[in-house]
C-alpha positions in Angstrom: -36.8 25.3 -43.9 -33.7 26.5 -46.2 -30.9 24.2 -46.6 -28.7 26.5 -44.3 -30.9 25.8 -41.4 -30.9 22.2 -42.4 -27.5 22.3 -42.1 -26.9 23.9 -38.5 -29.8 21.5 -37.3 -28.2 18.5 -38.7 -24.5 19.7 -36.9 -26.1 20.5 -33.5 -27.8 16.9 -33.7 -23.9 15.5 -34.4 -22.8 17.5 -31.4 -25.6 16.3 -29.2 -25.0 13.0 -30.2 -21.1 12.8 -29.2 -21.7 14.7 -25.8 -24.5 12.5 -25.0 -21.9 9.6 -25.9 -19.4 11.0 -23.8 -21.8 11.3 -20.8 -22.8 7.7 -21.3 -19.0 6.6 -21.7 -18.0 8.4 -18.6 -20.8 6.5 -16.1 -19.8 3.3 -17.2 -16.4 4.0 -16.1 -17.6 5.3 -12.8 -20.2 2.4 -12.5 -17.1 -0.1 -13.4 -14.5 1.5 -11.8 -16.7 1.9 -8.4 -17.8 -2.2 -9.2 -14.1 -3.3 -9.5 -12.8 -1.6 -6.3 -15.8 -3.2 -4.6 -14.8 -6.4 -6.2 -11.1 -6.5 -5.3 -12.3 -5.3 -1.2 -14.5 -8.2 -1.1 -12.3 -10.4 -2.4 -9.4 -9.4 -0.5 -11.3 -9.9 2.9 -12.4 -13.3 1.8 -8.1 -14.2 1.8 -8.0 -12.2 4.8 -10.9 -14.5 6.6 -9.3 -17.5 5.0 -5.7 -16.3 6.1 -6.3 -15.9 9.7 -7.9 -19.3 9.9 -5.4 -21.1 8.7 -3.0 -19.5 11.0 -5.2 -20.8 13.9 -4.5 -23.9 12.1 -1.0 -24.2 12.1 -0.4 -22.5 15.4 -2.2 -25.8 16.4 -0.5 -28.2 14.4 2.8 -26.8 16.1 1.7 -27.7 19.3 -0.4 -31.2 18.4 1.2 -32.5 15.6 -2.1 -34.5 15.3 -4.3 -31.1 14.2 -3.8 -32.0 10.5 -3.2 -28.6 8.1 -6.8 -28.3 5.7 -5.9 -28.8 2.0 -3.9 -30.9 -0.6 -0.7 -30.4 -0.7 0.0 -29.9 -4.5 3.6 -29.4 -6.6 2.2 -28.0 -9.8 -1.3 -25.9 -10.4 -2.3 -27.2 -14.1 -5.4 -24.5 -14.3 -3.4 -21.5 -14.3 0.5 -20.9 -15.9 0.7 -18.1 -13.8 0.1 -19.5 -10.3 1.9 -22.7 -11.3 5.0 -20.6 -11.6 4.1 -19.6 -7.6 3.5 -23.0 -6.6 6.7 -24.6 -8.6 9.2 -22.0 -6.2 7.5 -23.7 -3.7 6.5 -27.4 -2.3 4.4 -25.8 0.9 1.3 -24.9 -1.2 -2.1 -26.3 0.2 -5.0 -26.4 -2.0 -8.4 -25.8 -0.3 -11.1 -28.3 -1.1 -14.5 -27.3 -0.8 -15.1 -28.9 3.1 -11.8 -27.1 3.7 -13.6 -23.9 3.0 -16.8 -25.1 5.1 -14.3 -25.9 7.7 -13.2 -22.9 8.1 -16.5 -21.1 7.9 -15.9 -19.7 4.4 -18.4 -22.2 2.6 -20.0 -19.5 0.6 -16.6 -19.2 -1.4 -16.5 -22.2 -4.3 -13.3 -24.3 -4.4 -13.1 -24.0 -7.9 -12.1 -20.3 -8.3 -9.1 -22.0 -6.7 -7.9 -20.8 -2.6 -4.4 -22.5 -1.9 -2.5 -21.3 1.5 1.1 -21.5 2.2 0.9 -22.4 6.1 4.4 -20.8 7.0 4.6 -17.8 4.7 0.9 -17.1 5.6 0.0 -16.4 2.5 -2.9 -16.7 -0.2 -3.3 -17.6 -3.7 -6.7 -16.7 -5.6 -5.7 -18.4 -8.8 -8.6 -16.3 -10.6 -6.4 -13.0 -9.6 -7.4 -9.5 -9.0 -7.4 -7.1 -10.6 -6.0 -3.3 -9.5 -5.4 -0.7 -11.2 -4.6 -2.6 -14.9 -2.6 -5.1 -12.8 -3.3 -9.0 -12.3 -2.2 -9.9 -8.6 -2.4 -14.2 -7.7 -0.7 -13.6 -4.2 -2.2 -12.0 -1.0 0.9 -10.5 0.0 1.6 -9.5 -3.5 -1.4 -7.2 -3.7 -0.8 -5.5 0.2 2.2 -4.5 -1.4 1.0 -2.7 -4.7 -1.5 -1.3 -2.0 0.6 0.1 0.4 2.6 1.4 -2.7 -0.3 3.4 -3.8 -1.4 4.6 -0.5 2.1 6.6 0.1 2.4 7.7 -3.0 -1.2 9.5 -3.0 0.0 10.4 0.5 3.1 12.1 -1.0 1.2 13.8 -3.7 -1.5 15.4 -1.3 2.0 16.6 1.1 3.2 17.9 -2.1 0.0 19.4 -3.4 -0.3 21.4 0.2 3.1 22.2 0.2 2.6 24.1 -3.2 -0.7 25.8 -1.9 0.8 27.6 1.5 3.5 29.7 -0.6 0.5 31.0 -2.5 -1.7 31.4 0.3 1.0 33.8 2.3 1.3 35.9 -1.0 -2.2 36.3 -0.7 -2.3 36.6 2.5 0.7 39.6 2.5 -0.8 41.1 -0.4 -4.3 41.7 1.5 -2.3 43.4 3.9 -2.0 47.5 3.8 2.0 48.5 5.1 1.7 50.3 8.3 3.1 54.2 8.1 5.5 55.4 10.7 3.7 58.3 12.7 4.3 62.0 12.4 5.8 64.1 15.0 4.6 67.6 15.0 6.5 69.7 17.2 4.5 72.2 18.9 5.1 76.4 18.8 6.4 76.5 22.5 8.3 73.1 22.4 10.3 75.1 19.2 11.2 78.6 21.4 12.2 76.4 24.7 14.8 74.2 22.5 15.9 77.5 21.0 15.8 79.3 24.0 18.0 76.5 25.3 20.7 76.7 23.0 21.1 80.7 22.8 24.1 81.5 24.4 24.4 84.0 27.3 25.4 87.4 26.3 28.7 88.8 28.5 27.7 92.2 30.4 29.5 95.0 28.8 31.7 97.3 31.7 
């Protein structure tokens, strides 16, 4: 083998390489990607679950002030910076202990990732956060927001995208289409001499 052929085998080995790389690269963004969407649905029907039971919860504690609201009530959340800065706007944060979460029927969660309700605002904190599209969210509502954000603005960009396509679709459509001629009249031989004959005028008789 010359060293030219060397040479191309060696760079077609380099290519094959870096597309194989590329391929590899691209399904463990797909494989993560699809993992982390999975991840933040499951998560976000857990604080649903837990949401909705705790709202059974006060709604009874309204009407028997004996039905005692599940958690500790806490001021400050020493774990996490972030949530602490929720909690301290706010002296109406329950933390959920672990028979809180059997309680409720949500015993498979662990107490430690840390679940504290806000029994008027109904609203969640999963002090571990979730993660959505680059973005950390701590707060239930918070993250129905960014969601809702998302979903009208890929709602706005399919409107747009369709708006773009009919414009094109009637030039197509009027190109396709052959323009219609306007039909010939031919007169016919005797049609010509009656219309003559009609306009001749009459001759006087001469005395």
């Amino acid at each position: 083998m010359s060293n030219g052929e060397k040479g191309i085998t060696a760079i077609k080995l380099i290519f094959t390489i870096i597309i194989l790389a590329l391929i590899i690269s691209g399904i463990i963004f797909i494989i993560k990607r699809v993992w982390q969407d999975n991840s933040v649905k499951n998560i976000g029907t857990d604080l649903l679950y837990i949401k909705a039971k705790c709202k059974i919860i006060h709604d009874k504690n309204i009407i028997d002030a004996n039905e005692q609201l599940l958690g500790e009530n806490i001021k400050e959340y020493t774990e996490s910076e972030e949530v602490n800065q929720i909690i301290s706007q706010s002296d109406k944060w329950y933390k959920l202990r672990q028979e809180d979460l059997d309680a409720i029927g949500a015993g498979d969660l662990k107490a430690e990732d840390g679940y504290l309700v806000n029994y008027e605002a109904e609203d969640i904190i999963y002090a571990k956060g979730i993660l959505e599209d680059e973005e950390i969210y701590y707060k239930l509502s918070d993250l129905e927001i960014a969601q809702e954000q998302k979903e009208a603005l890929d709602k706005d960009k399919q409107q747009n995208e369709i708006s773009e396509q009919q414009p094109v679709a009637e030039e197509q459509q009027n190109a396709n289409q052959t323009p219609s001629e306007p039909p010939v009249t031919v007169e016919q031989p005797e049609t010509k001499e009656l219309i003559a004959g009609a306009q001749a005028p009459e001759e006087t008789p001469v005395k």
